[in-house]
C-alpha positions in Angstrom: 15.0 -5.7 4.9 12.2 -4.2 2.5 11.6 -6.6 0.3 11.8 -5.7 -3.4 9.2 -5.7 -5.9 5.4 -4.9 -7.0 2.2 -4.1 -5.4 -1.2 -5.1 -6.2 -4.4 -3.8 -4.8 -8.2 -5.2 -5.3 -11.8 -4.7 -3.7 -14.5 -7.5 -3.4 -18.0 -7.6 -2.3 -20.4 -4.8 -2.3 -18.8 -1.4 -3.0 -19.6 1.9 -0.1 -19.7 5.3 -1.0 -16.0 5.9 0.3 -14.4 2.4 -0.5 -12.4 4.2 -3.6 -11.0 6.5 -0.7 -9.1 3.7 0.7 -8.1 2.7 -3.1 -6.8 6.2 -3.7 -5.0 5.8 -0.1 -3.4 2.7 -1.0 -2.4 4.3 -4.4 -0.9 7.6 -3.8 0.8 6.2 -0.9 2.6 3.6 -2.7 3.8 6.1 -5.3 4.6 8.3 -2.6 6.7 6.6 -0.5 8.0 2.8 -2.1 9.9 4.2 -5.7 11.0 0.3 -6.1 8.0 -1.3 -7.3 4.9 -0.6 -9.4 1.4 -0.6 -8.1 -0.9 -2.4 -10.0 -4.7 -3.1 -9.8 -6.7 -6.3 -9.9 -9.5 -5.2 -12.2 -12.7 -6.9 -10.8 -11.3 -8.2 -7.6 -9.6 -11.9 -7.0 -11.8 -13.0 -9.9 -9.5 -10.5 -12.3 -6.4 -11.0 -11.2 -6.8 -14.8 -11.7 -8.4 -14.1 -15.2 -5.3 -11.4 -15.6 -7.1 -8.5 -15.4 -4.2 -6.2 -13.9 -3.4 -2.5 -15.0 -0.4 -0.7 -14.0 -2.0 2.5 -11.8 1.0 4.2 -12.2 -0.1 5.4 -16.0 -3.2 6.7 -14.5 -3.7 10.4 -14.4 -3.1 11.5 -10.8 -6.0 13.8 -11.3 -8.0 10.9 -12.0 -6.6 8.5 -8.8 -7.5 11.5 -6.8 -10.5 12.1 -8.3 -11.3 8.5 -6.7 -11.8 10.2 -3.1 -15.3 11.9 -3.9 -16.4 8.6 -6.2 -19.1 5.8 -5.4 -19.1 2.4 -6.9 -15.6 0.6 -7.5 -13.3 2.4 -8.7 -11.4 -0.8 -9.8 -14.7 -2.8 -9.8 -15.3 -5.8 -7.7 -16.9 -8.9 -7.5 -18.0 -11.9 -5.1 -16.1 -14.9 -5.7 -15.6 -18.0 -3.2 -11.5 -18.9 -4.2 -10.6 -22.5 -4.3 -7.3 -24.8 -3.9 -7.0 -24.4 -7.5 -7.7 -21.1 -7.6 -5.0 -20.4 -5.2 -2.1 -22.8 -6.4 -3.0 -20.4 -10.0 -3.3 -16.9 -7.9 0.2 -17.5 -6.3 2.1 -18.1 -10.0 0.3 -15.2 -11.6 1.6 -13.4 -8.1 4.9 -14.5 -8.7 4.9 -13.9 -12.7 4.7 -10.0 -12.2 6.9 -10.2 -9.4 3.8 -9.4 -6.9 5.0 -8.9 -3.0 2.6 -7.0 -1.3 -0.8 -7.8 -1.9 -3.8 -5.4 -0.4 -7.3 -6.6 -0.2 -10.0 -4.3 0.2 -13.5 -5.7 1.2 -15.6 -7.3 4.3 -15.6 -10.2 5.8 -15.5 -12.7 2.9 -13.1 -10.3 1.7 -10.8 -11.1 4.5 -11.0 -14.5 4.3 -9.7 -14.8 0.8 -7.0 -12.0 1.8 -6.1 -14.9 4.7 -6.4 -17.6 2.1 -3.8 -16.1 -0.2 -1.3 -15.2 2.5 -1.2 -19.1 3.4 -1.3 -19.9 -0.2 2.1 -18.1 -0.6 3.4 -19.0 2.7 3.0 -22.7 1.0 4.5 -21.9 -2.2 7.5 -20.5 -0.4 6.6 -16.9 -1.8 7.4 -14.1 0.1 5.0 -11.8 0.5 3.3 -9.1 2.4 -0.4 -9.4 3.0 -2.9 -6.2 4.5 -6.9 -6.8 4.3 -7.9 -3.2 3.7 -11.4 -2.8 5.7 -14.7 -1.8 3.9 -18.5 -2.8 4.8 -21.4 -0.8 5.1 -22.5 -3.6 7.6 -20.5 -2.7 10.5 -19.6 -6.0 11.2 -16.3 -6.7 11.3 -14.8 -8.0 14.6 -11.8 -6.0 16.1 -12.6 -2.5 14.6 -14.8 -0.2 16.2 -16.3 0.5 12.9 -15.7 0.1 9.2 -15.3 2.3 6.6 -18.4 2.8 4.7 -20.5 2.5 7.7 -20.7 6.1 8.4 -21.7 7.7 5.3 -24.6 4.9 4.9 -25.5 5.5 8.2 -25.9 8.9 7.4 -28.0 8.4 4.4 -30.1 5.9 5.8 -30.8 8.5 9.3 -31.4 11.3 6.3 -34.0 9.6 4.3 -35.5 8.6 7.3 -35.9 12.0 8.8 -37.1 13.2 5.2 -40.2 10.7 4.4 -40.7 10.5 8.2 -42.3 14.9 8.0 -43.5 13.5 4.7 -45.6 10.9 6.6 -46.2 13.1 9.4 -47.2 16.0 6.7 -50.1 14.2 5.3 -53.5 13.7 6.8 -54.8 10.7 4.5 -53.2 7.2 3.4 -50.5 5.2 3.8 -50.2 6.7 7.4 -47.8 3.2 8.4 -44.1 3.5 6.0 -41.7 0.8 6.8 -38.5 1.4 5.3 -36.3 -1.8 4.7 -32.3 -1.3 5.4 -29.6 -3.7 4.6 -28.2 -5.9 6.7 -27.8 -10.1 6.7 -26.9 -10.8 9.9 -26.1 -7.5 12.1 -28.7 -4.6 12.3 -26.1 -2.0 12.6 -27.5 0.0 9.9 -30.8 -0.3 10.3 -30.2 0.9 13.8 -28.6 4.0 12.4 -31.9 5.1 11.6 -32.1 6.0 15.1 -30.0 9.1 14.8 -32.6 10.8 13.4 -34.9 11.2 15.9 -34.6 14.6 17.6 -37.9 14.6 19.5 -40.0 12.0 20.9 -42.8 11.7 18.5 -40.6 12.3 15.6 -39.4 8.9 13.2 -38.7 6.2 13.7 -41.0 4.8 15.9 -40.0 1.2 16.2 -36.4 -0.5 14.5 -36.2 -4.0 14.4 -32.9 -6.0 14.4 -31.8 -9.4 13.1 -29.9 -9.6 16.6 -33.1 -10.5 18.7 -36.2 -12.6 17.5 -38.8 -11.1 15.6 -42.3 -11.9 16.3 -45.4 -10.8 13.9 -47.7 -10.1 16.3 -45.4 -8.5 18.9 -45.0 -6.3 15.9 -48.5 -5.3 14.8 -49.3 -4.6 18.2 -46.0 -2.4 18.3 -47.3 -0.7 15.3 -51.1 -0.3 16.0 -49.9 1.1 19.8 -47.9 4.2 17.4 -50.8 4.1 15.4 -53.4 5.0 18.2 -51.1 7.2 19.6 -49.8 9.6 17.3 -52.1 8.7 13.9 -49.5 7.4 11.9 -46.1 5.3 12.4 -42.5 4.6 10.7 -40.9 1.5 11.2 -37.2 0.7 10.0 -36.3 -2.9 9.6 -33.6 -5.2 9.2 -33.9 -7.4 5.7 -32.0 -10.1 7.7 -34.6 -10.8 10.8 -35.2 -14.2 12.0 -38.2 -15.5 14.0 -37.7 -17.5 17.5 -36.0 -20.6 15.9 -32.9 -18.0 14.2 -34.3 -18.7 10.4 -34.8 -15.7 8.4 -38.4 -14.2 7.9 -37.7 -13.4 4.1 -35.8 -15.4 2.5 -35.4 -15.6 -1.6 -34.8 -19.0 -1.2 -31.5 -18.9 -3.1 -27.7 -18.4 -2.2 -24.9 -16.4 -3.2 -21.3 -17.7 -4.0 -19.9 -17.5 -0.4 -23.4 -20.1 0.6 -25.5 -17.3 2.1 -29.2 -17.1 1.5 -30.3 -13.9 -0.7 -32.9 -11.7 1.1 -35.1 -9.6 -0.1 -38.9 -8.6 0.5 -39.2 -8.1 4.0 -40.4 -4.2 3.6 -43.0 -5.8 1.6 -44.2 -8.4 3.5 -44.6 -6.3 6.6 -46.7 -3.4 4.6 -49.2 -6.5 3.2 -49.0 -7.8 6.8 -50.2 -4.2 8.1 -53.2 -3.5 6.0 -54.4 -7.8 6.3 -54.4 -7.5 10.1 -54.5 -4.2 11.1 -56.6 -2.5 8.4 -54.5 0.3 8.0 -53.0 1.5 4.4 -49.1 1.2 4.6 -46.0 2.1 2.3 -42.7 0.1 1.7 -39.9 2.2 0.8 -36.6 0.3 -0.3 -33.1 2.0 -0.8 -31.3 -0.8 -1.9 -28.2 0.0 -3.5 -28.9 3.2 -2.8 -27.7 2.6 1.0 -23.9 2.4 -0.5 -24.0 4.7 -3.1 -24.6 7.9 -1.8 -21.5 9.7 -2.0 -23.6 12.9 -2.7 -24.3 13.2 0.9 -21.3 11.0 2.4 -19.8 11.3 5.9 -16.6 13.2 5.5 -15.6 11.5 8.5 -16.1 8.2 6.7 -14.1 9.1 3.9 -11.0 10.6 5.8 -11.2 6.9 8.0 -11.7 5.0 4.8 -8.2 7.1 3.0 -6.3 6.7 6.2 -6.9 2.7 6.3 -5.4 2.2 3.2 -2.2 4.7 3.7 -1.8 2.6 6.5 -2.1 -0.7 4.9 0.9 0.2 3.1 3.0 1.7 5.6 2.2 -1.3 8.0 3.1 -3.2 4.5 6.8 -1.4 4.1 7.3 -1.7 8.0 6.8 -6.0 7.5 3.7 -6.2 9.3 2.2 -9.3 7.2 -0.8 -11.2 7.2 -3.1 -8.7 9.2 -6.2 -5.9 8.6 -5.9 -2.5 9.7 -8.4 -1.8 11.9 -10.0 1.6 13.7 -9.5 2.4 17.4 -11.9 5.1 19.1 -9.3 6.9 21.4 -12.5 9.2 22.6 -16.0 10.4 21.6 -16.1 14.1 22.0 -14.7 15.2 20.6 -14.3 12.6 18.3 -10.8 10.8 18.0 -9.4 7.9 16.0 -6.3 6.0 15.4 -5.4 2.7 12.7 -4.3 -0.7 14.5 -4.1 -3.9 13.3 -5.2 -7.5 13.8 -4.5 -10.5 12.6 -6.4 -11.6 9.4 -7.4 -15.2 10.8 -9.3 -13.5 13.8 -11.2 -12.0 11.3 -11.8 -13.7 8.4 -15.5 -15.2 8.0 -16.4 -13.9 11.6 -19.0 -11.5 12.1 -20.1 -8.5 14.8 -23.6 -7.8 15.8 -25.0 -5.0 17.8 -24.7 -5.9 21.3 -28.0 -6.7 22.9 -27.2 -4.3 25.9 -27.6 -1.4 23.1 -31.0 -2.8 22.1 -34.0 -2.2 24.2 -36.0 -5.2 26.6 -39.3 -4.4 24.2 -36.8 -5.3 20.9 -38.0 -2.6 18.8 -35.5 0.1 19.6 -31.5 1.1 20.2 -30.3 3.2 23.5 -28.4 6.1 24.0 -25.3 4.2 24.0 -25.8 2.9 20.5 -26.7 6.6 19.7 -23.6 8.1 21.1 -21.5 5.4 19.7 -22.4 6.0 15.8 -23.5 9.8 15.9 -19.5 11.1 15.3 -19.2 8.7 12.6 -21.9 10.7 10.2 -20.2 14.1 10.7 -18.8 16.3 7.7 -19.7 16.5 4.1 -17.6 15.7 1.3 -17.0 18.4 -1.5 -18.2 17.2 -5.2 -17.5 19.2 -7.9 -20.6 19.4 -9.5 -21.4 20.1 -14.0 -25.0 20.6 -14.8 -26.1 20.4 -11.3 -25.0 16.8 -11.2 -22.0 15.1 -9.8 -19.0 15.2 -11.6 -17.4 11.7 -11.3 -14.3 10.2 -12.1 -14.0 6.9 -14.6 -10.7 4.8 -14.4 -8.9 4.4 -18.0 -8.8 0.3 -18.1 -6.8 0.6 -21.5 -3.8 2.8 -19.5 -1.1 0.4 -17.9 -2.6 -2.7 -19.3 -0.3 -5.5 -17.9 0.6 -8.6 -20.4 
């Protein structure tokens, strides 16, 4: 039997260009196709609905929930909070009070784990319920999904910029003649390593990518750069904010750490440039995107975004069907051309467990990705999405939080 009764749908952790695509899917679908129940939002992620931040999306304008498939940022906001015992025993009666039965959870790999958290929470309570983790991180990295929604469009922005201020480096015959751009990633270099795709002949940038999946060693690296240096008169160099020396601690580390317990990084672009012109006496540029990595809907993968709507229609089919406690995930059925299906896997397999690049894809001199981690990401940047456009600017959409409020 179906069971009977509301939906709910949240995002935590750091938003992607397209993770308001899997929002909308999650939406439209459940208005589409489950006329028993209401679909409500948790404004601000776990943290709202515990606060009882929770608007009907049902008085949203449809032109507005659609609208939510060509906007960055999140849509329903988000946020990064570690949920506790309490926090759970409370989650599960504010579940119950609106008469909650499928929950959807749209995030990364903390995301997951509080997505598993709450299905054992109302497992305990003796609430029934249907659980779906909704997949989203621009990091790439998580386990039993060829790729996540989010990674494509920031892999295409990062392989973009790259190819941009790489003629701008090559175009100019005095200063800064080293530019080391500094990507996101913690753990797993999968986005820096996207900065590979840009590279359509052999002196062209990057020159050297550097990984937080093998050991980085400072002077392995200046020589690295002064060899590009001598070669071709100038060098690009993309690199990982997350890489660790020979004993696995980070390089550059802030020194503090976020809710979930993991250390904040920043500075590593920096560092590298000052280590550059010390050692090497050559003038060098950090560029840093930042958030600029996952915001970029203006030039997002259309690919991406299609993946990214199709994850959450099929979070709530696999929902209405009784699949419980699991994340939909992406299977690569073939590379060209390019084909994809949804699957699913349990949440617990998931949850708190992270994918790296495999070392096979980097190369034995560490500063550098094959073909096969070329041919493996290159259909994921494909496509553009349309954006209508007011003033020559974007024309983004804005939820109405004071529609649907729920009392």
């Amino acid at each position: 039997m179906v069971l009977q009764g509301n939906a709910i749908v949240a995002q935590s952790g750091g938003p992607s260009a397209v993770i308001n695509n899997s929002v909308c899917g999650v939406v439209q679908t459940w208005l589409q196709e489950a006329p028993f129940g209401k679909m409500y939002a948790g404004i601000s992620g776990i943290k709202g609905i515990l606060e009882g931040n929770i608007i009907d999306m049902g008085a949203q304008r449809p032109e507005t929930i659609a609208g939510l498939r060509y906007t960055p940022g999140a849509g329903i906001f988000s946020c990064r909070y570690k949920v506790g015992p309490e926090d759970q025993k409370k989650l599960v009666e504010i579940l119950k009070q609106h008469n909650i039965r499928y929950f959807f959870y749209n995030g990364g790999n903390d995301s997951m784990d509080t997505a598993h958290k709450t299905w054992l929470a109302a497992q305990e309570a003796g609430w029934e319920m249907q659980v779906v983790g909704v997949p989203k991180t621009i990091d790439n990295d998580l386990p039993f999904t060829d790729h996540t929604p989010g990674f494509g469009s920031a892999a295409k922005y990062i392989a973009t910029c790259v190819r941009e201020t790489g003629i701008d480096l090559e175009s100019v015959s005095t200063k800064n003649k080293v530019t080391i751009l500094e990507a996101m990633g913690r753990n797993a270099g999968w986005l820096t390593a996207a900065a590979a795709l840009s590279k359509r002949y052999e002196n062209e940038a990057p020159h050297l990518i550097y990984l937080p999946e093998v050991p980085f060693d400072k002077q392995r690296f200046l020589a690295d750069v002064n060899q590009v240096y001598k070669d071709l008169g100038y060098c690009y160099v993309v690199v990982s904010e997350g890489i660790r020396d020979e004993k696995g601690e980070y390089c550059f580390a802030a020194g503090s750490l976020d809710a979930f317990g993991h250390a904040q990084l920043s500075g590593v672009g920096a560092a590298l440039k000052d280590l550059v012109e010390a050692e090497l006496g050559i003038k060098a540029r950090c560029n840093t995107l930042g958030t600029c990595q996952r915001s970029a809907m203006h030039f997002a993968s259309k690919t991406d975004a299609d993946e990214a709507y199709a994850v959450g229609q099929q979070a709530v089919r696999a929902a209405l069907a009784g699949k419980n406690g699991i994340m939909i995930t992406l299977e690569r059925l073939a590379d060209d051309p390019y084909q994809c299906v949804c699957g699913e896997v349990p949440l617990e397999k998931v949850a708190n467990v992270e994918k790296t690049v495999p070392l096979e894809w980097i190369t034995p001199e560490r500063n550098y990705v094959t073909e096969d981690f070329i041919r493996y990401c290159r259909p994921l940047v494909n496509g553009e999405v349309e954006i209508p456009m007011v003033n020559g600017l974007p024309d983004y959409v804005r939820l109405d939080l004071s529609l649907g409020r729920v009392k």
